[in-house]
N, C-alpha and C positions, 0 to 999 in steps of 0.2 A: 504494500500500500504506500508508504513513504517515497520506496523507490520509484514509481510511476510520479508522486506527486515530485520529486525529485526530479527527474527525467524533463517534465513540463517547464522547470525553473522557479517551483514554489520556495521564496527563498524561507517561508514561515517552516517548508517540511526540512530544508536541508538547518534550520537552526534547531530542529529539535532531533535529525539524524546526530547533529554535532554534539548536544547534550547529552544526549546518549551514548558516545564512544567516544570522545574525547578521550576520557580517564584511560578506557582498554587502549587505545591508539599511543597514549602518551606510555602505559604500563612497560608494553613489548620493545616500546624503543629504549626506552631507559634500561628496563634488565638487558640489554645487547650492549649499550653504551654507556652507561654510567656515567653520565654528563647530562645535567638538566637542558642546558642551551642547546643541545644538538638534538631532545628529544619533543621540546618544545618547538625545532625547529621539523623535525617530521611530523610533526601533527598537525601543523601548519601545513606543511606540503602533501600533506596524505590528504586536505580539506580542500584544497585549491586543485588538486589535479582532480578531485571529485567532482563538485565545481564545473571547472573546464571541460570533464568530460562527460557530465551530465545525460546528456541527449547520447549520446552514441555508445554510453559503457553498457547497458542491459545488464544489471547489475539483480541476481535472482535473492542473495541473501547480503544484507548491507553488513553486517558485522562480518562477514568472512572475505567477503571485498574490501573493507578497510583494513583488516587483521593481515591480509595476503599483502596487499597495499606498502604497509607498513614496514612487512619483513622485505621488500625487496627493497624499500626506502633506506632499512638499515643499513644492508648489507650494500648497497652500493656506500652509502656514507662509510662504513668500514675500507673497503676496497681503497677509496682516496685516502682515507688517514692509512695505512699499511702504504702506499705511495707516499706519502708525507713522511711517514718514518725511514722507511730508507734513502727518502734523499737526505732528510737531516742527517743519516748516521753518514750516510756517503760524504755529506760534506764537509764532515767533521776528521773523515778519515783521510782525505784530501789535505794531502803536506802545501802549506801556502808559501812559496818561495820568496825569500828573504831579500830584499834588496838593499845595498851598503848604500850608505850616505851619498857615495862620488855617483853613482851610479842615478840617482833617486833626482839628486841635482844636476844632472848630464840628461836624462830624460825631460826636465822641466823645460830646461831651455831648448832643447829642441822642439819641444812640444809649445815654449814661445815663438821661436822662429817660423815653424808651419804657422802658425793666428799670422803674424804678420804678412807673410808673402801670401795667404790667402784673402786678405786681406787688403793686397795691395792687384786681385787680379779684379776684371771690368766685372760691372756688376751682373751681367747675363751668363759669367761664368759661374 
């Protein structure tokens, strides 16, 4: 019943589908992530892509639609942070090559010289 009035764009049924699962929508993300900001921020996306896809999802049971929603909401948000952690660890294991003083000030000034002479070409260059 919701889901039909759902479907139509009744936004009175989709504030009371949201009343309704919020809490379970918020529950599953947080036991995967343990970070309130990122489960409040799937419940928000689990509500917008329902929303959005409204008319076209044909959606038979709303709680199992949300609930399924959710978990692949997570699990992408997992996937990027596991990318985020090995670059961080990669970058950290990344030796940062050292440059001496003569060196640091031999790069500046060339790196003045290039501003200058480009500087001194016509302006359509």
């Amino acid at each position: 019943m919701l889901s039909n009035l759902l479907s139509k764009g009744d936004e009175l049924a989709f504030s009371e589908v949201y009343n309704r699962f919020w809490k379970k929508i918020f529950t599953i993300a947080y036991n995967r992530l343990r970070e309130i900001e990122s489960a409040e921020d799937i419940v928000h996306d689990v509500f917008a892509s329902l929303w959005a896809n409204r008319e076209k999802a044909g959606i038979e049971s709303l709680e199992n639609y949300l609930a399924t929603a959710a978990k692949y909401m997570v699990f992408a948000k997992l996937k990027i942070k596991g990318r985020e952690r090995a670059f961080n660890q990669q970058s950290i294991q990344t030796p940062v090559p050292e440059m001496s003083v003569e060196n640091a000030l031999h790069f500046k000034r060339v790196l003045e010289l290039v501003r200058y002479e480009v500087e001194k070409l016509p302006e359509k260059c």
